[in-house]
N, CA, C and O of each residue as an XYZ file, in Angstrom:
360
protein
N      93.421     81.773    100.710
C      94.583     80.946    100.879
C      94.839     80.771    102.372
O      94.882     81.831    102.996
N      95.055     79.419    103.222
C      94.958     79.319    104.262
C      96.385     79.206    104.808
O      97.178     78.326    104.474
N      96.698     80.479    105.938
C      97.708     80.115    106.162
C      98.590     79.536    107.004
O      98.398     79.543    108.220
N      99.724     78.935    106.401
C     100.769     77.098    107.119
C     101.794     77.708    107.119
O     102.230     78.669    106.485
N     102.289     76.833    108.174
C     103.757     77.250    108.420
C     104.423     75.810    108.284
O     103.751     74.806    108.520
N     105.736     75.733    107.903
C     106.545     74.671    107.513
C     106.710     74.126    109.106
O     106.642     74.831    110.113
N     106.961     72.589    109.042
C     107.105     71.833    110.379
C     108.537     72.751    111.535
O     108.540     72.836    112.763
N     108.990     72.986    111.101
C     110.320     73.763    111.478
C     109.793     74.814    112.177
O     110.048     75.106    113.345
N     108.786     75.573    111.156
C     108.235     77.590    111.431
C     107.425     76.862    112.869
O     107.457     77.397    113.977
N     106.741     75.595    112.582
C     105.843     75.476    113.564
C     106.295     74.781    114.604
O     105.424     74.429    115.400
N     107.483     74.450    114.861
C     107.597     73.833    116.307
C     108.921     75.082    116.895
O     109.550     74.947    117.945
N     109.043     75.932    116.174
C     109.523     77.284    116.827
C     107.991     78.220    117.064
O     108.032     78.760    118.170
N     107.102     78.432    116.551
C     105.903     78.939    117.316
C     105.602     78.559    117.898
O     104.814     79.332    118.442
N     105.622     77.211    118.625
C     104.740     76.609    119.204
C     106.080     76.772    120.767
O     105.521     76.804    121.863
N     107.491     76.852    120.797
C     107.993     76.806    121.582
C     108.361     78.320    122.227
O     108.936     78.669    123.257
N     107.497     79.328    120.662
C     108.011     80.572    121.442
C     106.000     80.778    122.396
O     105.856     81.282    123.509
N     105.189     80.398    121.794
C     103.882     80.614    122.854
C     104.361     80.009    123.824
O     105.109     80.843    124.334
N     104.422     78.961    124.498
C     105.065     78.406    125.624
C     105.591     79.414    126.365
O     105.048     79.824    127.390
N     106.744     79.904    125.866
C     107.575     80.882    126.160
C     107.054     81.774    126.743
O     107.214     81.936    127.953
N     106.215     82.648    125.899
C     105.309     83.950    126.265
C     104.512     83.751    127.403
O     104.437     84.426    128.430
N     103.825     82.546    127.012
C     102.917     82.091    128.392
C     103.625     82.612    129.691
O     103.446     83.626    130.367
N     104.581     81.452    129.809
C     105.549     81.277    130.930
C     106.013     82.772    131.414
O     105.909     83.055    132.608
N     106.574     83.816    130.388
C     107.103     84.602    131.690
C     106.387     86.008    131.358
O     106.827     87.061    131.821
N     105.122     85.948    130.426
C     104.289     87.300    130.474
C     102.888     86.478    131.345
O     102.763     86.710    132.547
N     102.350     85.968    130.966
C     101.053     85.574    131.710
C     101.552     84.919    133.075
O     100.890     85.000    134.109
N     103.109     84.087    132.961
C     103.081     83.357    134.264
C     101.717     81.867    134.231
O     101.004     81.590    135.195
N     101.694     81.240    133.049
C     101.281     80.463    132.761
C     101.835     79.367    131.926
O     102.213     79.506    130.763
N     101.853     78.152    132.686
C     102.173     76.854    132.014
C     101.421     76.385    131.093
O     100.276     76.057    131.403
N     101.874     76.237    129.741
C     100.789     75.347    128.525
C     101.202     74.397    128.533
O     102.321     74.317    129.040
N     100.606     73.193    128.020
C     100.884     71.987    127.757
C     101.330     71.883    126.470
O     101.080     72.975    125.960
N     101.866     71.157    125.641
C     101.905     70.760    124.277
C     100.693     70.999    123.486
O     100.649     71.514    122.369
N      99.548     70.493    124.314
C      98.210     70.112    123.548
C      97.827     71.651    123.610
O      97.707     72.192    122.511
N      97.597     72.517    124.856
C      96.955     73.777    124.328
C      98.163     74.829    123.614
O      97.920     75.744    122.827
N      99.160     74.526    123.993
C     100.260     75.272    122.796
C      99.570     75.436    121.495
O      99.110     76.443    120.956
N      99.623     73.926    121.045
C      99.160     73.826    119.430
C      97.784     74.035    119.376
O      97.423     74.515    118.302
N      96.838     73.816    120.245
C      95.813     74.134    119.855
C      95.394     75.943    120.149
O      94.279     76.385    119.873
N      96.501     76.794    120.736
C      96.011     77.996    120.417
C      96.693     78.508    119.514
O      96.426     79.651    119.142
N      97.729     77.789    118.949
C      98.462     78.456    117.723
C      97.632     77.661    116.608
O      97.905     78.066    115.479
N      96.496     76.420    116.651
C      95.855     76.703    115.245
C      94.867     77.554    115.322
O      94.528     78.027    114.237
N      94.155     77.992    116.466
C      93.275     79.123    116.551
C      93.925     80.307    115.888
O      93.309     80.805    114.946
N      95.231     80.899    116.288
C      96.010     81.842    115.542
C      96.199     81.816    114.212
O      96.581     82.784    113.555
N      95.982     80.897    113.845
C      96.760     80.775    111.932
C      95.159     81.008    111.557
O      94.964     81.953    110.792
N      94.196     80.400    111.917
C      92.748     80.167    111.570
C      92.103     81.606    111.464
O      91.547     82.077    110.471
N      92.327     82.315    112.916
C      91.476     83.621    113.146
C      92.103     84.551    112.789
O      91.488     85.312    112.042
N      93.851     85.002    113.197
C      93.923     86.105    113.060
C      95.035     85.803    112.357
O      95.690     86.845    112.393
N      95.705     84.914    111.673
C      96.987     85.029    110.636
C      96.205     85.637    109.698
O      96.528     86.790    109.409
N      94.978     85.019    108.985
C      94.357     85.542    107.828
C      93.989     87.552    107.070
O      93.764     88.123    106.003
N      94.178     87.878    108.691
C      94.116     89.503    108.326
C      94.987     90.154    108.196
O      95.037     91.193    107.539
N      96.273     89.374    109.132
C      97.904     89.796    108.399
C      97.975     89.493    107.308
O      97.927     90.392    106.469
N      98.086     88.400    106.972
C      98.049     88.071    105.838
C      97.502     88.928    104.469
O      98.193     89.220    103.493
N      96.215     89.213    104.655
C      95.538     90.355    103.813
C      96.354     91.072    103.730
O      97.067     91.044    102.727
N      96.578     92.010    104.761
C      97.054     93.544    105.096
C      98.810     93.108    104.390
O      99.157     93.857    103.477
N      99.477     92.373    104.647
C     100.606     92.042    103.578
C     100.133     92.338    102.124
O     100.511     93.275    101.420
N      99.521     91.674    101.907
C      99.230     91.464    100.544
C      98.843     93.055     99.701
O      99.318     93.512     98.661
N      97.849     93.594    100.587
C      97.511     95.477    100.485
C      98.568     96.063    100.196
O      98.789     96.718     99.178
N      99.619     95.754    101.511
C     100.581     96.559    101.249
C     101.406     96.391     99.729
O     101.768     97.378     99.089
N     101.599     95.205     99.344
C     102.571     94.995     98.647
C     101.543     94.897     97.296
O     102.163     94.415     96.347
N     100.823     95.066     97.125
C      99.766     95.749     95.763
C     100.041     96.899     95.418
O     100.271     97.285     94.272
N     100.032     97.622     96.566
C     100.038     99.351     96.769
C     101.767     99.796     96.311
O     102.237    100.687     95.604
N     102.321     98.755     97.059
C     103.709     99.192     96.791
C     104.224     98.590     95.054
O     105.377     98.724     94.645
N     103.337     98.077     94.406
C     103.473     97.555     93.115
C     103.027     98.733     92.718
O     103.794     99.685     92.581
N     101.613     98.819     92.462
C     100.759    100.014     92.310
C     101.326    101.132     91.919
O     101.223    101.733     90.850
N     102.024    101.402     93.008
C     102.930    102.956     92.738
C     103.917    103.004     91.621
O     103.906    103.956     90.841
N     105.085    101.664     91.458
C     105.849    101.259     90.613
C     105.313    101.688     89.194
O     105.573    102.440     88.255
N     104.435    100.777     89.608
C     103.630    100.272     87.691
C     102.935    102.186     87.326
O     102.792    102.600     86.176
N     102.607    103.060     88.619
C     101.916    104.077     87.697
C     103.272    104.968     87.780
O     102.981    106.162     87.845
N     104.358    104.781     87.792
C     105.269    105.328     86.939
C     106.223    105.411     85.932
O     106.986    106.229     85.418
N     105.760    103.815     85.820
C     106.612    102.932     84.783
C     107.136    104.231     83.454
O     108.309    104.534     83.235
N     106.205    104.680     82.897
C     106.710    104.913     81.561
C     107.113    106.115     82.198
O     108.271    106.255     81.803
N     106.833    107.120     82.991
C     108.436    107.760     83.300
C     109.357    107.520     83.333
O     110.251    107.970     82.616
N     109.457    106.656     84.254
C     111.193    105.792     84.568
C     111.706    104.969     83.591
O     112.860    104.567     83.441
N     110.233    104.667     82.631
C     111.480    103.961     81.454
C     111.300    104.251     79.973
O     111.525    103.516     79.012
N     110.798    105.612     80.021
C     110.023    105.780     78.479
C     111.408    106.399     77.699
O     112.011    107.290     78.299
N     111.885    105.987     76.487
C     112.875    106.571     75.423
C     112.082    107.361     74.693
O     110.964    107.038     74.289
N     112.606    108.364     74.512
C     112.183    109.232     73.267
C     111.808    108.060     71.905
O     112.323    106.951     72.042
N     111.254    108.206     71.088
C     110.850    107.885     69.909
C     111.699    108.785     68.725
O     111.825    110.009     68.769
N     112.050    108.217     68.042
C     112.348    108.900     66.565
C     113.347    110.430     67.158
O     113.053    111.525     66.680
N     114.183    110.343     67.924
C     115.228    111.574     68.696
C     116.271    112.105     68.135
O     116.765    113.223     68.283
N     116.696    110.865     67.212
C     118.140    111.010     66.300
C     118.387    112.354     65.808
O     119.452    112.944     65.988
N     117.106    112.964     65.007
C     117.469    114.709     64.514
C     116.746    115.126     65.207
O     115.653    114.700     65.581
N     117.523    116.382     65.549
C     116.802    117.735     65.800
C     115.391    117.775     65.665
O     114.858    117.198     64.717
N     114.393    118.708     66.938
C     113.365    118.905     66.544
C     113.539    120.005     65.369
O     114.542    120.716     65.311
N     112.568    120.078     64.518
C     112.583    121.574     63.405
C     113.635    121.028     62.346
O     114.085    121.903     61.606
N     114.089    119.791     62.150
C     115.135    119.630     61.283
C     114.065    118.859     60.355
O     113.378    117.917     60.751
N     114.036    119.334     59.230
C     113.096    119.084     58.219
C     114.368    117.533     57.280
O     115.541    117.271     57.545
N     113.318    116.798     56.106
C     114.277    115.599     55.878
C     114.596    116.215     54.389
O     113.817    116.805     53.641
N     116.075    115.875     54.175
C     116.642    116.550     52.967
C     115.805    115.461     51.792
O     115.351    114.318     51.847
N     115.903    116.536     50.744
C     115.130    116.272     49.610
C     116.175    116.385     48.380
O     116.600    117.478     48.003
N     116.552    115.152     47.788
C     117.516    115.204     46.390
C     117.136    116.439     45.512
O     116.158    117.185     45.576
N     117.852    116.428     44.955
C     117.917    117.841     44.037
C     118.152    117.693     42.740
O     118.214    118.680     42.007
C-alpha cells in the first residue's frame, strides 16, 4: 500500500521541510526540490514506518485476542452448585 498524504497533510510537509532546511541545514529549497524530496520520503522511507506501525499494532491486537477468553469467558451451566446432583421424582 503506497503511502499519500491528503493535499492539506502535504502542503504542511512540504512547508515544514522548507522549514528544517532553513534553520537546521541553513539551506534554501525551492518549491520544486521541497516536493521532490518529500516524494523521495513517502517512496523510500514512509514505507518502513509504515510497516513497523502496522507490527506494532498486530502485536498489540495479538496480545488482546490471546486473552480474549480470559477476559470474557462465563462459566457454562454455574446456576447449581458443583457436587449438587439433579433431583429425581419419587
Amino acid at each position: 500500500m503506497a503511502v499519500t498524504l491528503s493535499d492539506g497533510e502535504k502542503k504542511q510537509a512540504l512547508a515544514s521541510l522548507s522549514r528544517f532546511c532553513e534553520d537546521e541545514l541553513e539551506f534554501e529549497m525551492s518549491g520544486v526540490q521541497s516536493a521532490l524530496l518529500l516524494k523521495f520520503i513517502l517512496a523510500e522511507i514512509a514505507p518502513s514506518v509504515y510497516n513497523s506501525g502496522v507490527r506494532d499494532a498486530q502485536a498489540f491486537l495479538q496480545d488482546r485476542l490471546a486473552d480474549l477468553e480470559a477476559t470474557c469467558y462465563e462459566a457454562e451451566f454455574a446456576y447449581w452448585p458443583k457436587g449438587a446432583s439433579v433431583r429425581r421424582k419419587r
